[in-house]
BADOBA-434216 format. One record per residue (C-alpha): x, y, z. Coordinates in steps of 0.25 Angstrom, whole numbers, padded with zeros to 4 digits, always signed. Layout:
! BADOBA-434216
XYZ;...
END
This chain:
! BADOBA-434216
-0114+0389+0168;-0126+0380+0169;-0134+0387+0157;-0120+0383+0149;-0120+0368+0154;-0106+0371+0159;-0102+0362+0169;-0091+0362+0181;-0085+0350+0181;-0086+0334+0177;-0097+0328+0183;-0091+0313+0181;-0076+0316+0184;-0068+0325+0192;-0054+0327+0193;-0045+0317+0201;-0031+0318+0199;-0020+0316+0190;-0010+0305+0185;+0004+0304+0180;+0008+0317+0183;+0022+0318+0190;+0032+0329+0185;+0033+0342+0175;+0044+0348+0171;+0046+0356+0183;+0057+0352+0194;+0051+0343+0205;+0054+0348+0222;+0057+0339+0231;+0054+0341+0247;+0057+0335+0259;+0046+0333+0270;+0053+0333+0284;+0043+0327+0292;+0040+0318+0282;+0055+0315+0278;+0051+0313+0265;+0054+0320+0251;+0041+0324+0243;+0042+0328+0229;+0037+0339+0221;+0035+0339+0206;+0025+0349+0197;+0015+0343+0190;+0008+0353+0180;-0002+0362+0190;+0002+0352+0202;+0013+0346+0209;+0015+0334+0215;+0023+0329+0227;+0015+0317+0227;+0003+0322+0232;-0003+0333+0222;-0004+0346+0224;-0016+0356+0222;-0014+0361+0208;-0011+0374+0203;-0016+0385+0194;-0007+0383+0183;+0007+0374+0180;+0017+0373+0192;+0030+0380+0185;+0039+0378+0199;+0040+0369+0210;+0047+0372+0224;+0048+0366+0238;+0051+0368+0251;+0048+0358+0264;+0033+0364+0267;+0028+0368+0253;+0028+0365+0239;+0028+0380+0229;+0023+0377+0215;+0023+0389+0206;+0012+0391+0195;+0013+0403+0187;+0016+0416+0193;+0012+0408+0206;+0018+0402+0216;+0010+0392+0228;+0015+0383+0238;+0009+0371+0243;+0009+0365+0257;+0006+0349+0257;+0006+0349+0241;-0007+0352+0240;-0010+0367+0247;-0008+0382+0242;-0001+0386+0254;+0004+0398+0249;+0004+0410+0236;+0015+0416+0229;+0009+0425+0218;+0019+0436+0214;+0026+0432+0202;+0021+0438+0190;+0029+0428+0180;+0029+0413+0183;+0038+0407+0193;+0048+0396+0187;+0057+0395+0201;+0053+0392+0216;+0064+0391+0227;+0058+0388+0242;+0067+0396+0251;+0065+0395+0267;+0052+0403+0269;+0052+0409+0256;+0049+0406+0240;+0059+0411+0229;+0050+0411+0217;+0056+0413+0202;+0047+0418+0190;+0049+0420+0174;+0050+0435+0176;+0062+0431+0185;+0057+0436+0198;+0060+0429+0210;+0050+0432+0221;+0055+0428+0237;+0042+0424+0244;+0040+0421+0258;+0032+0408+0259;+0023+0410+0270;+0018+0423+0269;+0019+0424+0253;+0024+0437+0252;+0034+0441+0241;+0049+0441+0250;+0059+0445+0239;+0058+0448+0223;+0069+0449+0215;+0068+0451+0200;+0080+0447+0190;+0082+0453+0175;+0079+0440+0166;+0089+0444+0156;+0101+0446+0166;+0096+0435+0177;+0083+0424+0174;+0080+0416+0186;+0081+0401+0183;+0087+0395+0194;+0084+0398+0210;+0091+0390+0221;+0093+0392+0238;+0108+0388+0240;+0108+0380+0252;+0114+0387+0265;+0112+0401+0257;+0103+0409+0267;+0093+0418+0259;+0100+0414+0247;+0095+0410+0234;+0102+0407+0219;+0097+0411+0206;+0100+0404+0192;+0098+0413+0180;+0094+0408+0165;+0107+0419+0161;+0115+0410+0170;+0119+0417+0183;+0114+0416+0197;+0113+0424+0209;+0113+0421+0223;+0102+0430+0230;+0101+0434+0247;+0084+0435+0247;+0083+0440+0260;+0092+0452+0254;+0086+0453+0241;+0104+0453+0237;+0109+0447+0227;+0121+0438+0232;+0130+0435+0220;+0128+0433+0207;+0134+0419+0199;+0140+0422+0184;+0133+0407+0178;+0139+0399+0170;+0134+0404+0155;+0120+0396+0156;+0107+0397+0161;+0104+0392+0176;+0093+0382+0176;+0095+0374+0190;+0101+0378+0202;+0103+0368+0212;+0110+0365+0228;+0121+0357+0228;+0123+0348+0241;+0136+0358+0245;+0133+0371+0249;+0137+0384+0240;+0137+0373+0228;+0123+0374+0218;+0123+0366+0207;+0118+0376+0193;+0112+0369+0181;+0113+0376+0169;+0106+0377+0155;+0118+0373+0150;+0120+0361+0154;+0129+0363+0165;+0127+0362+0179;+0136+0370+0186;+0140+0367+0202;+0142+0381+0208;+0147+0386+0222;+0139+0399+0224;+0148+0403+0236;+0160+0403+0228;+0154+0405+0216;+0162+0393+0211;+0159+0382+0200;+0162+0370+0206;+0157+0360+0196;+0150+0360+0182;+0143+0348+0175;+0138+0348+0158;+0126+0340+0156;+0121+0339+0142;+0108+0337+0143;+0104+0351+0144;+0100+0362+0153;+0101+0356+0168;+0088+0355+0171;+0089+0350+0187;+0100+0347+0197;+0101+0340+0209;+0113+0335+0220;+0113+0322+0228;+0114+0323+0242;+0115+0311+0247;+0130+0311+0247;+0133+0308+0232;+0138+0322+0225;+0128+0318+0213;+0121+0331+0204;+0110+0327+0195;+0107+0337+0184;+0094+0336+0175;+0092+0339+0160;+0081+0342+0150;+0082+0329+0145;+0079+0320+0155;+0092+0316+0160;+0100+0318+0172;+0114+0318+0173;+0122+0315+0185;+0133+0322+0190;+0145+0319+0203;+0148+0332+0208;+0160+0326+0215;+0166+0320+0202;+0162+0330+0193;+0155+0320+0184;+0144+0315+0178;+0141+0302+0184;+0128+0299+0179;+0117+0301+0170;+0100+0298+0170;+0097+0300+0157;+0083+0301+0154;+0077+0301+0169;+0067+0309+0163;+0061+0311+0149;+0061+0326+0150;+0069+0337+0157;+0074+0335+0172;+0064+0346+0180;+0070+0343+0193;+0080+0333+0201;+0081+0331+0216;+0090+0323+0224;+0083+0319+0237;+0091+0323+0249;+0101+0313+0254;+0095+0303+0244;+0100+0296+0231;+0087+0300+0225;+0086+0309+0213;+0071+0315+0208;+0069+0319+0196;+0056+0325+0187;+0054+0329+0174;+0044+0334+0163;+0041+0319+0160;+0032+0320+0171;+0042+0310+0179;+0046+0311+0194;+0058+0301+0196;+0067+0297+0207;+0080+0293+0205;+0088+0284+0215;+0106+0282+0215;+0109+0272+0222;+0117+0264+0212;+0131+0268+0208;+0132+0273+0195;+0126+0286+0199;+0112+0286+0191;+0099+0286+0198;+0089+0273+0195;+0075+0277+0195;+0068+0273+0209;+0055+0279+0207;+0046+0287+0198;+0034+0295+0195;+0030+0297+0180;+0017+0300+0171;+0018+0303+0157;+0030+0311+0151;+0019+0316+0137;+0003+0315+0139;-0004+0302+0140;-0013+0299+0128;-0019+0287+0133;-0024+0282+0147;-0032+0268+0151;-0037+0265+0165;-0028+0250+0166;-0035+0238+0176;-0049+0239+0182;-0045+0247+0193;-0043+0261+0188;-0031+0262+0194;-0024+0261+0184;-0021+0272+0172;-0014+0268+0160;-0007+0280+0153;-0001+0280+0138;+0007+0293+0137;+0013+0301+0124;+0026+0298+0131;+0025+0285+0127;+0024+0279+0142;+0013+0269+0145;+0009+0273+0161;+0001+0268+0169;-0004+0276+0180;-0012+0274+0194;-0023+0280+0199;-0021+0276+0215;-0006+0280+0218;+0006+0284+0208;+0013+0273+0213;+0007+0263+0204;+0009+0271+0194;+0018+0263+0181;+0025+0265+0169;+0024+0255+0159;+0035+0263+0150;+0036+0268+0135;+0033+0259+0124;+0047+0252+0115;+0046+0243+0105;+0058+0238+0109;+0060+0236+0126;+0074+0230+0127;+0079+0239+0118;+0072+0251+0125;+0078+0247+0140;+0091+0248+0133;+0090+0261+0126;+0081+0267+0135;+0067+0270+0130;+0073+0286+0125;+0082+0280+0115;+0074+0269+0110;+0070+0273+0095;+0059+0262+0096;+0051+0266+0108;+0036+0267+0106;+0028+0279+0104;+0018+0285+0113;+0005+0275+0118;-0008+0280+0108;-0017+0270+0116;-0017+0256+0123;-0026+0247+0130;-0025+0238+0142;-0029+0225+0150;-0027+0221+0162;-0033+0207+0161;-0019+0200+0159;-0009+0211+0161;-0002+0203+0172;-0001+0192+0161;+0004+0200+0148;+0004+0214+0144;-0011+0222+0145;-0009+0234+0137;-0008+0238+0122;-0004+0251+0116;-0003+0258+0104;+0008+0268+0100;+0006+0281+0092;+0010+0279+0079;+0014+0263+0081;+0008+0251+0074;+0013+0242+0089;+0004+0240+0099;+0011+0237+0111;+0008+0230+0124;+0013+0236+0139;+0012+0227+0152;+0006+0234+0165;+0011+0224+0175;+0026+0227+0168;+0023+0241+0168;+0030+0240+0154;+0028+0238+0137;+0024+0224+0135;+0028+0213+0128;+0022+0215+0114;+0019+0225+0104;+0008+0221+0094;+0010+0224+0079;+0001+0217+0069;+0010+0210+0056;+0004+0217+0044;+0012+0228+0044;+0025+0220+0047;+0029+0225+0033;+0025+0239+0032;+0029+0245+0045;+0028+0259+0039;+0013+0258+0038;+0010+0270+0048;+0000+0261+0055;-0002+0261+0069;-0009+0254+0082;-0021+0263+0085;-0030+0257+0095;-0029+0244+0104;-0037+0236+0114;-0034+0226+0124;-0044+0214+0128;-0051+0213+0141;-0044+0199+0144;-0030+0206+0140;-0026+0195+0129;-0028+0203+0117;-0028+0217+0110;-0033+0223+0098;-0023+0233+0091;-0031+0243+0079;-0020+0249+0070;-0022+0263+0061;-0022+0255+0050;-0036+0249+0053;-0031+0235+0057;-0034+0229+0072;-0024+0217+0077;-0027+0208+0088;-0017+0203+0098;-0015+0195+0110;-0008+0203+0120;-0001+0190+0130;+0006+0185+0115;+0006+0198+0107;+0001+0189+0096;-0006+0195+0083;-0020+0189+0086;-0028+0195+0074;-0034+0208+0065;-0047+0213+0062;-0054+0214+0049;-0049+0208+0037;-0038+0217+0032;-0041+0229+0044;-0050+0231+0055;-0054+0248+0050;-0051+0255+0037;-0045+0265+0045;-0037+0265+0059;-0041+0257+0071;-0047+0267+0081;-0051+0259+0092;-0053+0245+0096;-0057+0239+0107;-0062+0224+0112;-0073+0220+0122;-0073+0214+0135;-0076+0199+0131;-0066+0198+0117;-0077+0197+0108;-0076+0209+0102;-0066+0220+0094;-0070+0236+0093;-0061+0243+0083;-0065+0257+0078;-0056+0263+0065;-0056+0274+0057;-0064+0269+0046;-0076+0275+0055;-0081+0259+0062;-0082+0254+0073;-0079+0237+0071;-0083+0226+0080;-0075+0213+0078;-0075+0200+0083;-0063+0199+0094;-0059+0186+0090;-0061+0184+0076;-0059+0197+0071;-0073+0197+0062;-0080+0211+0062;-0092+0209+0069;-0099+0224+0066;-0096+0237+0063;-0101+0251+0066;-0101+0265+0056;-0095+0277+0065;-0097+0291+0060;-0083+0295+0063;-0072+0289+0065;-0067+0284+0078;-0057+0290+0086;-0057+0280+0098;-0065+0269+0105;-0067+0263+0117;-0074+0250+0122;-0083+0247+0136;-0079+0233+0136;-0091+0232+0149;-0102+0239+0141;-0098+0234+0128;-0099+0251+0122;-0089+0258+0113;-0086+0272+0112;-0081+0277+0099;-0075+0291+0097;-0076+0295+0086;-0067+0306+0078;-0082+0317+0077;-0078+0317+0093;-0090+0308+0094;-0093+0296+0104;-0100+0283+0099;-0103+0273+0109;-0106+0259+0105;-0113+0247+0110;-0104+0234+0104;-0116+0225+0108;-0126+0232+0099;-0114+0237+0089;-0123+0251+0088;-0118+0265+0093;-0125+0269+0105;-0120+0283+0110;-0115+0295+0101;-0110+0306+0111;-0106+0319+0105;-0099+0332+0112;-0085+0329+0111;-0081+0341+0102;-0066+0333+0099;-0057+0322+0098;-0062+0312+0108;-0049+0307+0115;-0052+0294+0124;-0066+0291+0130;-0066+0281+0142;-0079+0272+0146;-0083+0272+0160;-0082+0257+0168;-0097+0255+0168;-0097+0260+0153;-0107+0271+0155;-0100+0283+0152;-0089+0287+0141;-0080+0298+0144;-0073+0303+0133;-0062+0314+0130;-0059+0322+0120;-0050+0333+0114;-0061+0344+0117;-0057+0343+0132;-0069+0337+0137;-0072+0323+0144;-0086+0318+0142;-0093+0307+0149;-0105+0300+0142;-0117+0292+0148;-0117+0280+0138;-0131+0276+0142;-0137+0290+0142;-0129+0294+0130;-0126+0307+0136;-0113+0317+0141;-0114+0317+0156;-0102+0324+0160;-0089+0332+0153;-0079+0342+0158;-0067+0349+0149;-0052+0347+0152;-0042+0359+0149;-0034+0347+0141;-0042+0336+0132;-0041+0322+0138;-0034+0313+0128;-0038+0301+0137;-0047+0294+0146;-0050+0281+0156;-0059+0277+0165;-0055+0271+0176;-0064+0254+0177;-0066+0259+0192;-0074+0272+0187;-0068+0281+0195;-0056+0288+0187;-0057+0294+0172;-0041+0296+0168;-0040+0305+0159;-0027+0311+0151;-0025+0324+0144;-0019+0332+0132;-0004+0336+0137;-0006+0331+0150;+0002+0321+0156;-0007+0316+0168;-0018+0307+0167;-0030+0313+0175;-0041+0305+0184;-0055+0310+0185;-0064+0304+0197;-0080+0298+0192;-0086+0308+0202;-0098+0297+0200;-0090+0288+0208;-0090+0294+0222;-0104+0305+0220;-0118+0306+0214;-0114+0312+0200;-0127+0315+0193;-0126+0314+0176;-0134+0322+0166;-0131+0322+0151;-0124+0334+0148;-0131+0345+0138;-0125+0347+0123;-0120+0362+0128;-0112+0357+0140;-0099+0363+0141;-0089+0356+0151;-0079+0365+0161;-0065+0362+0161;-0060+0352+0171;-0045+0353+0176;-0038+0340+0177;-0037+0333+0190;-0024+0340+0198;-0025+0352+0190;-0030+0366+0197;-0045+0371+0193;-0044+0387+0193;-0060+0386+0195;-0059+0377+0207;-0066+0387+0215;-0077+0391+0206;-0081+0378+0203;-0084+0376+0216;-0092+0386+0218;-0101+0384+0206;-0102+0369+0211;-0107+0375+0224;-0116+0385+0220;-0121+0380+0206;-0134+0372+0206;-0130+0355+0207;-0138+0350+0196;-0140+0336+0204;-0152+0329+0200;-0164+0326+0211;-0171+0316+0206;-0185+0318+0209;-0194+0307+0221;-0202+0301+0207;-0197+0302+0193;-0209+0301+0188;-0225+0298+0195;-0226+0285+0185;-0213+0279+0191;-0213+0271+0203;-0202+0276+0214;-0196+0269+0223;-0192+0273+0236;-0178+0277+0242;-0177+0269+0252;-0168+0256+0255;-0173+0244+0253;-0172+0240+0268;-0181+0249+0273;-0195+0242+0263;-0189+0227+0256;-0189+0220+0269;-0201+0224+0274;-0208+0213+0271;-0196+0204+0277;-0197+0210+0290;-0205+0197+0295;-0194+0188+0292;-0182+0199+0296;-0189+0200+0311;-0188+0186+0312;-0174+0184+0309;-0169+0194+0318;-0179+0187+0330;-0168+0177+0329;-0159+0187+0334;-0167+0196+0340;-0177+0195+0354;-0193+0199+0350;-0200+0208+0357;-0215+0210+0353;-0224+0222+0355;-0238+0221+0355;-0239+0235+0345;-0255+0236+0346;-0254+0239+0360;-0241+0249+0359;-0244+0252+0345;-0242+0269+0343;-0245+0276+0329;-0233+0279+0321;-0229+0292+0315;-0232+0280+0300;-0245+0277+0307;-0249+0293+0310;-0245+0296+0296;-0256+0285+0289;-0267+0291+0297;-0264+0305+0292;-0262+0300+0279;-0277+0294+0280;-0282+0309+0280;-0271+0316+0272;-0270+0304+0261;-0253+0309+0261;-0247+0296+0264;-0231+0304+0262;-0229+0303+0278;-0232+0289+0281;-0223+0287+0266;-0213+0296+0274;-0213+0289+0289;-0214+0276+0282;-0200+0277+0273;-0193+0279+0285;-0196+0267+0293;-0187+0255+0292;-0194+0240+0289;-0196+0238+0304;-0203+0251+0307;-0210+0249+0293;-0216+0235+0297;-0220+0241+0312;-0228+0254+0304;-0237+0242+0295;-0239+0234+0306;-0244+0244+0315;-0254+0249+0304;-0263+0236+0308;-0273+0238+0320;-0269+0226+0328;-0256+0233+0329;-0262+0248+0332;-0266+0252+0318;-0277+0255+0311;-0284+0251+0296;-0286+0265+0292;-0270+0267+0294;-0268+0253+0286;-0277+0260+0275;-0268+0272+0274;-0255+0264+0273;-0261+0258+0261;-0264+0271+0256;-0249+0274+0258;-0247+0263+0248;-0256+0269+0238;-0251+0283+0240;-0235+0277+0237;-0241+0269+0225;-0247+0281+0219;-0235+0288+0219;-0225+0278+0216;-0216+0281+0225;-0209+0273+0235;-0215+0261+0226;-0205+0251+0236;-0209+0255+0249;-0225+0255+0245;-0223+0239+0239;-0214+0237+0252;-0224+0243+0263;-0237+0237+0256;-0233+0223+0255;-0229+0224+0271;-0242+0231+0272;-0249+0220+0267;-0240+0209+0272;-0245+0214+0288;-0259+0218+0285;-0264+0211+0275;-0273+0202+0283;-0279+0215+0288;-0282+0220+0274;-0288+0211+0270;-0299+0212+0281;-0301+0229+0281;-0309+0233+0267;-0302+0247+0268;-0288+0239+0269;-0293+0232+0257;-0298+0244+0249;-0285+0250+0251;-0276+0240+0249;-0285+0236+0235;-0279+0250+0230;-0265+0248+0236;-0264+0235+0226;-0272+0243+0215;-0259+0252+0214;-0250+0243+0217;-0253+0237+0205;-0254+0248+0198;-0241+0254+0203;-0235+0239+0197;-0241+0240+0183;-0236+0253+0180;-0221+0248+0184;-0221+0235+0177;-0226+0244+0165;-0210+0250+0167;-0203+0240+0168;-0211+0233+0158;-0206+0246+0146;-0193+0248+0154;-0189+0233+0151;-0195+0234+0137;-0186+0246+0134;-0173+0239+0141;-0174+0228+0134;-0177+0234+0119;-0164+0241+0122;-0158+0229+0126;-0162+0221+0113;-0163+0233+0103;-0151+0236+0093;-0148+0253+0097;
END
């Protein structure tokens, strides 16, 4: 792996958890905690399920869902598991050799289904195999499994031929056989009387059936399709609600005989699964539209109002943007249409702000399904919160649309505008449409690029036509990009005519203009650092500095079409994505890769949180939006420039399961951490400064004036020190260093004393206070020792001057004193030169960077 340069995992980001993920097309569970005396809910997501709280993830898909009052059982392939507090693998059932489609939790046992039509009777705590029992799938395919209630050891089958069969498991009998009714059984459901199941057929039909008598005693015709759920009231209204492929719901009094209701389009795809709560008016349904809704009757008319929600995208989301300066906030345009914005700290706040209609009024009275003038699917938008509590603060463009259209947060709704420019009032058949958009920092105008090559300026608050620029268009070809800075001064647009234009914001004059060598696929602009990144259609980076109006950074290694690239707050890194699967992070000033990792699907979309903790990310085919945690945030993370060779490993998306969990953390364990150690000098002609705190050296000269002021406070007791004076373990260590010239153990003794004991030691040194001249000598040759080597450079200018500050006098009298100290200054000086001699090239080179033209 190392000779390679294949890495584990992302240095920068690791996986989090993920966003707008609520419901597939499998049936949700719903249980009932005793002891909480609550109901949770239990809805498949993909490798996951939810009960609000996610579960551990699984090996592949979940393809069933079933639950009793102690575990949740998820099936997964061939597989079935059961999990105790959502979260632990309590227990294994591997047996089935096809993979299961039906669960039914049964007292202490499990009734599995599988496509090979075997149904396997498990016993849950020991996970031994009870009962098998395999059917002929040309005379009886399982479809359908229910437990009628009162019906000890009993369960019923549904068949795809249309039969069913009431089976004794503890016998292993076959009870009865039921004739059908011509179709396919694709729900079986309990009534609230006993004896009585409701059947829902492929037919349409949905059949009210006594299996004691083997008696029809109702029969219901929706046409909407195979029933595709049912459920019963049971809060005393004799109410059956019935599911569709389409969406709907129809509802049905079983009293009457009637149909007394309808829900029409209470999901956008098929009905997976509905649940009346016990002894409430509520109603749950989900559906493929990744939806989890709950309906509440309690008006009369007998239709359900909606009370509450949980929905992400019902298509992929092509485009995402961080909204606000908190990161908390994650604004989501998805191909469904739907503008959503997400949260990052609790579902809750979570808001739709609906799909686009050219027409609103027209839309609340049609309904959005019907209206033949609803917008298309959101390509790209911007957004502003500067004035968003005084107008609307985001601008989108549509696929295939010449309207720019403005949405409101606050509202949570489509604003009050929708920006189109006049010259093409005439020729609307012009397939011309809005391409690129950008909203000002102080949120009063937007810039609008079209695919014709024209760029229109508007003002937000009026919605008024403001301006263009260039004289006829802005680009020869389409609009790429466009983008404004922080303080209105200036316009960024990129077309395909391969330049990249700077135009005065006001006046709309072309101020400069810079040659590309390919055309731009996107841009983005760091309104703080005043860069521009460019991706370019070669799969090639260009960063440019908008002050100098020269490109500064090329990066190369993308090997596809770059998707989205988002900047980090401080504007040092870039991390793009592209269709080759990989995310990159680039150093802007060190011009290098210092980090990627490989995705199984391409990132079609990125943002950076303005906190720095979260990179969002959204994905080909995937409805969830995925955060990744900056690991520099919270722990020393050491970057290096990546080699030309490196080849990133494949990181699975936050919630989903890793089949190399295991292994990875091993070769994390036993591989050799490459962490860097930098070394006590970097180099014997720099100067090195020591380790330590400021408060154990920059007051020592102070400490005079501290003893003082804490005398105020404090009684003063003196000591005569000549008379008690003792030799330190600082003092021993001069007098050996006399003989042995290693000065390293007084050094050593020395860096562990605090400003007080520091000032005692030098005092000491001085005969009249126990000392000695020759000990006063070696301390100067401590000095000359740390200037020599040039570490420690603080302390050595710190002890000398409160050296020299206590026993100057003395110096001046002792010639060897004077000698020594004559050298001590000699170096010093020396020591000085060699540094102001640095800084004297080092500001030489800053400030020819400063002024020169890159």
């Amino acid at each position: 792996l190392r000779e390679r340069n294949v890495h584990l995992c992302s240095a920068i980001f690791s996986g989090f958890r993920a966003l707008g993920l609520y419901s597939n097309h499998l049936a949700h569970v719903v249980r009932f905690h005793k002891k909480h005396r609550e109901f949770y809910l239990v809805a498949a997501v993909g490798k996951s399920f939810h009960t609000y709280n996610v579960s551990n993830a699984l090996v592949e898909d979940i393809t069933c869902l079933a639950a009793d009052r102690m575990l949740v059982y998820a099936a997964h392939g061939k597989t079935v598991e059961a999990f105790a507090k959502n979260k632990e693998v309590v227990h294994t059932y591997p047996g089935h050799s096809a993979d299961v489609h039906l669960l039914l939790p049964f007292g202490d046992h499990l009734i599995s289904v599988d496509r090979d039509n075997a149904v396997i009777v498990w016993d849950v705590e020991s996970e031994e195999e009870y009962l098998r029992i395999s059917f002929d799938k040309v005379s009886f395919e399982v479809s359908a499994i229910m437990h009628p209630s009162t019906y000890l050891n009993k369960i019923l089958l549904g068949s795809s031929q249309g039969g069913l069969q009431l089976w004794n498991i503890k016998s292993n009998k076959l009870l009865f056989t039921f004739s059908g009714w011509g179709s396919a059984v694709t729900v079986l459901q309990q009534t609230p009387a006993v004896d009585v199941v409701g059947v829902g057929l492929a037919s349409g039909h949905v059949v009210i059936h006594n299996i004691k008598f083997d008696e029809t005693l109702m029969k219901f015709q929706q046409d909407w399709g195979p029933v595709t759920a049912l459920a019963f009231r049971t809060d005393g209204h004799p109410i059956m609600a019935a599911g569709s492929p389409v969406g709907h719901i129809g509802l049905w009094d079983l009293e009457e005989k009637k149909l007394v209701g309808q829900m029409r389009d209470a999901h956008s795809t098929a009905i997976a699964g509905l649940t009346f709560l016990l002894s409430e008016p509520l109603l749950i349904t989900n559906g493929a539209d990744n939806a989890i809704r709950v309906w509440i009757f309690d008006t009369a008319g007998g239709e359900g109002r909606l009370l509450r929600s949980r929905l992400g995208h019902g298509a992929p989301p092509t485009k995402i943007l961080h909204h606000g300066q908190n990161g908390q906030q994650v604004l989501s345009a998805g191909q469904d249409g739907t503008l959503q914005s997400f949260s990052t700290i609790h579902e809750k706040f979570n808001k739709s702000l609906g799909h686009g209609s050219i027409n609103k009024k027209k839309s609340k009275k049609k309904g959005l399904k019907y209206d033949a003038m609803k917008l298309p699917a959101i390509t790209t938008f911007a957004s502003e919160c500067a004035r968003q509590s005084d107008w609307d603060g985001i601008v989108a463009c549509h696929r295939g649309f010449l309207i720019a259209t403005t949405w409101n947060y606050q509202k949570g709704s489509m604003g009050a505008y929708k920006l189109e420019p006049k010259r093409f009032d005439r020729n609307r058949a012009l397939n011309v449409y809005a391409t690129a958009v950008d909203v000002s920092s102080c949120g009063n105008f937007v810039v609008v690029g079209l695919s014709s090559g024209h760029i229109d300026m508007y003002n937000i608050q009026s919605g008024i036509h403001r301006g263009y620029y260039g004289e006829e268009k802005a680009h020869d070809g389409p609009v790429r990009g466009v983008a404004l800075d922080g303080l209105n001064q200036l316009t960024l647009s990129a077309g395909g005519d391969r330049l990249l234009k700077i135009w005065k914001f006001k006046s709309f004059k072309l101020l400069h203009t810079v040659g590309l060598e390919a055309s731009p696929a996107s841009i983005l602009y760091h309104r703080d650092s005043g860069m521009l990144s460019i991706a370019l259609d070669d799969f090639t980076l260009n960063i440019v500095d908008i002050e100098t109006k020269r490109i500064v950074r090329k990066f190369l290694g993308h090997r596809s079409q770059i998707n989205d690239m988002t900047f980090s707050p401080d504007g040092r890194w870039l991390i793009s994505a592209s269709m080759d699967c990989t995310v990159r992070t680039w150093d802007l000033p060190s011009g290098c890769l210092v980090d990627c990792f490989l995705l199984d699907a391409a990132a079609v979309s990125l943002t950076m949180s303005p906190t720095g903790n979260f990179l969002a990310s959204s994905h080909v085919d995937d409805l969830g939006i995925y955060l990744w945690s900056n690991n520099t945030l919270c722990d020393l993370v050491s970057l290096r420039p990546l080699p030309a060779d490196y080849e990133p490993a494949v990181v699975t998306l936050p919630g989903t399961y890793d089949d190399d969990d295991e292994e990875l953390e091993e070769d994390m364990d036993t591989a050799e951490m490459s962490v860097y150690v930098s070394p006590e000098q970097l180099d014997q002609h720099l100067v090195t400064l020591s380790l330590l705190p400021d408060s154990r050296w920059k007051n020592l000269l102070n400490l005079d004036v501290i003893k003082v002021h804490n005398n105020v406070f404090l009684p003063v007791k003196i000591v005569n020190l000549g008379v008690l004076a003792q030799k330190s373990q600082f003092y021993l260590r001069l007098e050996d260093a006399l003989i042995s010239n290693n000065y390293s153990e007084p050094l050593r003794v020395l860096k562990e004393l605090g400003p007080s004991a520091i000032d005692t030691e030098l005092r000491s040194l001085a005969p009249d206070m126990g000392g000695d001249v020759a000990v006063m000598q070696s301390f100067l040759k401590l000095i000359s020792s740390m200037l020599d080597s040039k570490r420690d450079f603080d302390l050595a200018q710190a002890y000398l001057a409160l050296f020299l500050k206590l026993h100057l006098r003395l110096i001046s009298q002792e010639p060897r004193l004077m000698q020594e100290a004559t050298q001590v200054s000699a170096r010093l000086e020396e020591s000085w030169i060699g540094m102001q001699t640095l800084f004297n090239q080092s500001l030489c080179l800053l400030q020819y960077i400063k002024s020169a033209l890159l």
